[in-house]
Jmol script that loads the backbone (N, CA, C; Angstrom):
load data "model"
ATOM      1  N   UNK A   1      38.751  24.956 -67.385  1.00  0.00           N
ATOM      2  CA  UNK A   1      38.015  23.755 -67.712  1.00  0.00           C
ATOM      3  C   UNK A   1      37.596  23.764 -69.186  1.00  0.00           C
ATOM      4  N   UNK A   2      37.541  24.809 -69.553  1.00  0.00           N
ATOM      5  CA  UNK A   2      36.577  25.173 -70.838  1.00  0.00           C
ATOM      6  C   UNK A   2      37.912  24.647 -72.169  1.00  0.00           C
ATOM      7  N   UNK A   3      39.252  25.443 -71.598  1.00  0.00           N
ATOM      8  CA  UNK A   3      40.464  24.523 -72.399  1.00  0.00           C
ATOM      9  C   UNK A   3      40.616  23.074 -72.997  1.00  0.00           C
ATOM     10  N   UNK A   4      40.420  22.954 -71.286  1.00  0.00           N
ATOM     11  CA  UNK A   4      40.804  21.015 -71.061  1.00  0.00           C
ATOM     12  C   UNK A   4      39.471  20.116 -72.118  1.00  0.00           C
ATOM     13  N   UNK A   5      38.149  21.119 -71.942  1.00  0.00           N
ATOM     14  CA  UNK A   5      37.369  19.777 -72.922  1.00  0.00           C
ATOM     15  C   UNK A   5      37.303  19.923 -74.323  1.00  0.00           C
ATOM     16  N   UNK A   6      38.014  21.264 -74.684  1.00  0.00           N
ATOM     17  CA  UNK A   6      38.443  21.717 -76.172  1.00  0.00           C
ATOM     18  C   UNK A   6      39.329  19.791 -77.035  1.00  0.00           C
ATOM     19  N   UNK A   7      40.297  19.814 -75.739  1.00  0.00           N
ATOM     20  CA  UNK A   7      40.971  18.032 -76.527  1.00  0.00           C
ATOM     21  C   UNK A   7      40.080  16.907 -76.094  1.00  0.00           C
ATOM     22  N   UNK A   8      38.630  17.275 -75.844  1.00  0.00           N
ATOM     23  CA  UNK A   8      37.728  15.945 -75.556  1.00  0.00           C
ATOM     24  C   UNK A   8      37.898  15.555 -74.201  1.00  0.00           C
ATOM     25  N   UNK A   9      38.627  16.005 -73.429  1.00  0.00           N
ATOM     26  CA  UNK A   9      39.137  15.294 -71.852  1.00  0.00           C
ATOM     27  C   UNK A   9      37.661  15.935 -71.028  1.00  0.00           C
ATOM     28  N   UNK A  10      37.350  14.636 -70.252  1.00  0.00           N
ATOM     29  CA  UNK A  10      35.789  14.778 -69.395  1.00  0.00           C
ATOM     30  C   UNK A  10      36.417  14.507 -67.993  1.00  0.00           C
ATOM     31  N   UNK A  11      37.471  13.991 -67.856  1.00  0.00           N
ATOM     32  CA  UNK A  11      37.989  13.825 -66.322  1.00  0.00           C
ATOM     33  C   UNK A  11      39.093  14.617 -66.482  1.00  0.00           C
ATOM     34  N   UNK A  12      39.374  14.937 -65.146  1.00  0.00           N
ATOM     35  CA  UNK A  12      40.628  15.645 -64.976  1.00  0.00           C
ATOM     36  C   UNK A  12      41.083  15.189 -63.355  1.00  0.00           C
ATOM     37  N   UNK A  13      42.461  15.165 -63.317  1.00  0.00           N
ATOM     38  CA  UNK A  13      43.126  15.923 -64.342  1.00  0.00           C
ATOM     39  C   UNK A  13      43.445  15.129 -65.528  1.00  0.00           C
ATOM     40  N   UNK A  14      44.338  16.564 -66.149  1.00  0.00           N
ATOM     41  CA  UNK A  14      44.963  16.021 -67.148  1.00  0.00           C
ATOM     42  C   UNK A  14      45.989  16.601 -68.113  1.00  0.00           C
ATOM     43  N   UNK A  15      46.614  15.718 -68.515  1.00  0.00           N
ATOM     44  CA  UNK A  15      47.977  16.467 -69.293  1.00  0.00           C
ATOM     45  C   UNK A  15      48.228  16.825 -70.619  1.00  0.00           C
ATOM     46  N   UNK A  16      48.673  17.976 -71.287  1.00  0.00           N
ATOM     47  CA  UNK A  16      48.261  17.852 -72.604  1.00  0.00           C
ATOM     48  C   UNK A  16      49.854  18.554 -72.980  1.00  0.00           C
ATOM     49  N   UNK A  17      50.508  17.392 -73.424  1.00  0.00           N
ATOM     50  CA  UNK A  17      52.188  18.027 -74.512  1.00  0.00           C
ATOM     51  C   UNK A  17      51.972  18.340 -76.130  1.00  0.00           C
ATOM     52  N   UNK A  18      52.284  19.453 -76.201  1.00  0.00           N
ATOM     53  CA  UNK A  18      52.403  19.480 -78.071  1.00  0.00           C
ATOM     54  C   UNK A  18      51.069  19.205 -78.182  1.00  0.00           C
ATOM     55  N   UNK A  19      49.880  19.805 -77.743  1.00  0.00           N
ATOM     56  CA  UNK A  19      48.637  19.153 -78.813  1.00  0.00           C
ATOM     57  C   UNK A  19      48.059  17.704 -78.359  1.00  0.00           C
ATOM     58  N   UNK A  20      48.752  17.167 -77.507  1.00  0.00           N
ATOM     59  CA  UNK A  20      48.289  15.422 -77.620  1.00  0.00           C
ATOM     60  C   UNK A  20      47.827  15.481 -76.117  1.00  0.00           C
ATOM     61  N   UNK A  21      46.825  14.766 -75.650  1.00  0.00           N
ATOM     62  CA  UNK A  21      46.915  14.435 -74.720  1.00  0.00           C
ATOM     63  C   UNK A  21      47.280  13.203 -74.030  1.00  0.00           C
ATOM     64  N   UNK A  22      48.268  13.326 -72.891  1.00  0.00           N
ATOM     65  CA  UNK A  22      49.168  12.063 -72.737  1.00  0.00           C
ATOM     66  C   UNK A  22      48.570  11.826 -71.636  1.00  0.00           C
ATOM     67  N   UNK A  23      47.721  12.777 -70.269  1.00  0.00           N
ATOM     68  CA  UNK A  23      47.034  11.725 -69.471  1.00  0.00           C
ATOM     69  C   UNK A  23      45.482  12.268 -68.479  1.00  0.00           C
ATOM     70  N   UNK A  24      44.609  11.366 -68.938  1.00  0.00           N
ATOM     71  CA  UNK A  24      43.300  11.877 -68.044  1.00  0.00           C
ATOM     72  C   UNK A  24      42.943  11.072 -67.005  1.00  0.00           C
ATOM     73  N   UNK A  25      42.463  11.826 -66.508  1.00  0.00           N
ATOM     74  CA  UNK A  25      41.678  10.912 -65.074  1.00  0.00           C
ATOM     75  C   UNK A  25      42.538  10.537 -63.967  1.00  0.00           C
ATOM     76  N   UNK A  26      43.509  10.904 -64.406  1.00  0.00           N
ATOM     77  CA  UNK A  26      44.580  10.325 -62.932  1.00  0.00           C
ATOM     78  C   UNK A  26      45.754  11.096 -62.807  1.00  0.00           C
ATOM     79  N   UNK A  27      46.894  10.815 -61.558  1.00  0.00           N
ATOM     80  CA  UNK A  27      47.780  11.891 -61.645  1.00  0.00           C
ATOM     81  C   UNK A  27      48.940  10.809 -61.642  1.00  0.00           C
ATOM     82  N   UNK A  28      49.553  11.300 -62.679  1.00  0.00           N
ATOM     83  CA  UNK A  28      50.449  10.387 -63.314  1.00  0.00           C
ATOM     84  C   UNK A  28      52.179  10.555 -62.164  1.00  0.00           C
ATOM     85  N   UNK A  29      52.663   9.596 -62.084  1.00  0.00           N
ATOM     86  CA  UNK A  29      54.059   9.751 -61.358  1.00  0.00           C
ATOM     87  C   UNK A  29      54.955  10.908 -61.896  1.00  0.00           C
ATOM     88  N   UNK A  30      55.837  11.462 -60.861  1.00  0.00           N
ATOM     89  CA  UNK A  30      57.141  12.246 -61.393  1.00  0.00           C
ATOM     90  C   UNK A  30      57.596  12.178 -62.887  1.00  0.00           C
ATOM     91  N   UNK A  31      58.074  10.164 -62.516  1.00  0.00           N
ATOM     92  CA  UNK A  31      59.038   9.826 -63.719  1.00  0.00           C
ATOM     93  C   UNK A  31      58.266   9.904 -64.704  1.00  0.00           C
ATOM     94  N   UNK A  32      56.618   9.176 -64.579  1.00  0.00           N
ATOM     95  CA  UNK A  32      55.640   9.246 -65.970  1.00  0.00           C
ATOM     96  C   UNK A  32      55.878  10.524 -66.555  1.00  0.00           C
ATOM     97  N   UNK A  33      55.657  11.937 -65.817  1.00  0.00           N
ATOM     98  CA  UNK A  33      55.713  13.223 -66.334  1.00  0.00           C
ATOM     99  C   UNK A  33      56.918  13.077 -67.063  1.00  0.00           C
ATOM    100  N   UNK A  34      57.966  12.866 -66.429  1.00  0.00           N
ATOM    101  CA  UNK A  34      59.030  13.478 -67.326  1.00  0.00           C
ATOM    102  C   UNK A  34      59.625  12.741 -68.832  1.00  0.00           C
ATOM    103  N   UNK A  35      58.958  11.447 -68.527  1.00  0.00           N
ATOM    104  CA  UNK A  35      58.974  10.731 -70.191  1.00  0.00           C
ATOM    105  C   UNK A  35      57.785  11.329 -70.974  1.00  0.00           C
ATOM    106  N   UNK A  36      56.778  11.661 -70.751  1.00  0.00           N
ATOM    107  CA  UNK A  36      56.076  12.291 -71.505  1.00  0.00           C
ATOM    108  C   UNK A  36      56.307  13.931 -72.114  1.00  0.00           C
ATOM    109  N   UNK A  37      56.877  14.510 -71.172  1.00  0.00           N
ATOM    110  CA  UNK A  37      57.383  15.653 -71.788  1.00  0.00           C
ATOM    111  C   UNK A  37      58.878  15.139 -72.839  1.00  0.00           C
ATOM    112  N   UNK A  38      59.428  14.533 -71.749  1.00  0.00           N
ATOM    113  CA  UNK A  38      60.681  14.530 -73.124  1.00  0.00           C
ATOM    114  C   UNK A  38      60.640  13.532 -74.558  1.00  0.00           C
ATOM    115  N   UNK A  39      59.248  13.277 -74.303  1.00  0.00           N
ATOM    116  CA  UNK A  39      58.664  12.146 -75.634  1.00  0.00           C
ATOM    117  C   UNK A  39      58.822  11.026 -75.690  1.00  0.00           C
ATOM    118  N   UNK A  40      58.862  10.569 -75.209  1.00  0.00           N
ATOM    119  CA  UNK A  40      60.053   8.685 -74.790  1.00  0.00           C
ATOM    120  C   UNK A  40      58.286   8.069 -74.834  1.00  0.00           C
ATOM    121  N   UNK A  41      56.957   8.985 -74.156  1.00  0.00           N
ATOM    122  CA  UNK A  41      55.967   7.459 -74.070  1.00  0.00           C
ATOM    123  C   UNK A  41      54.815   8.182 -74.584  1.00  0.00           C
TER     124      UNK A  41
END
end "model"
wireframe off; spacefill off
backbone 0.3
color backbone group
């Protein structure tokens, strides 16, 4: 937990690629995951 509020995130979950965080508070779909890892969103 102590990680996750290091990037400001107060809900979880949440996802963090490269430094950025791409999603809090909710659990994002399969496909969402996999455009966010491969950078597309």
């Amino acid at each position: 937990m102590a990680d996750i509020t290091k990037f400001g995130v107060m809900m979880t979950p949440a996802l963090v690629v490269d430094g950025q965080v791409k999603v809090a508070g909710k659990v994002p779909s399969l496909e969402e995951i996999k455009r966010l890892i491969a950078g597309e969103a």
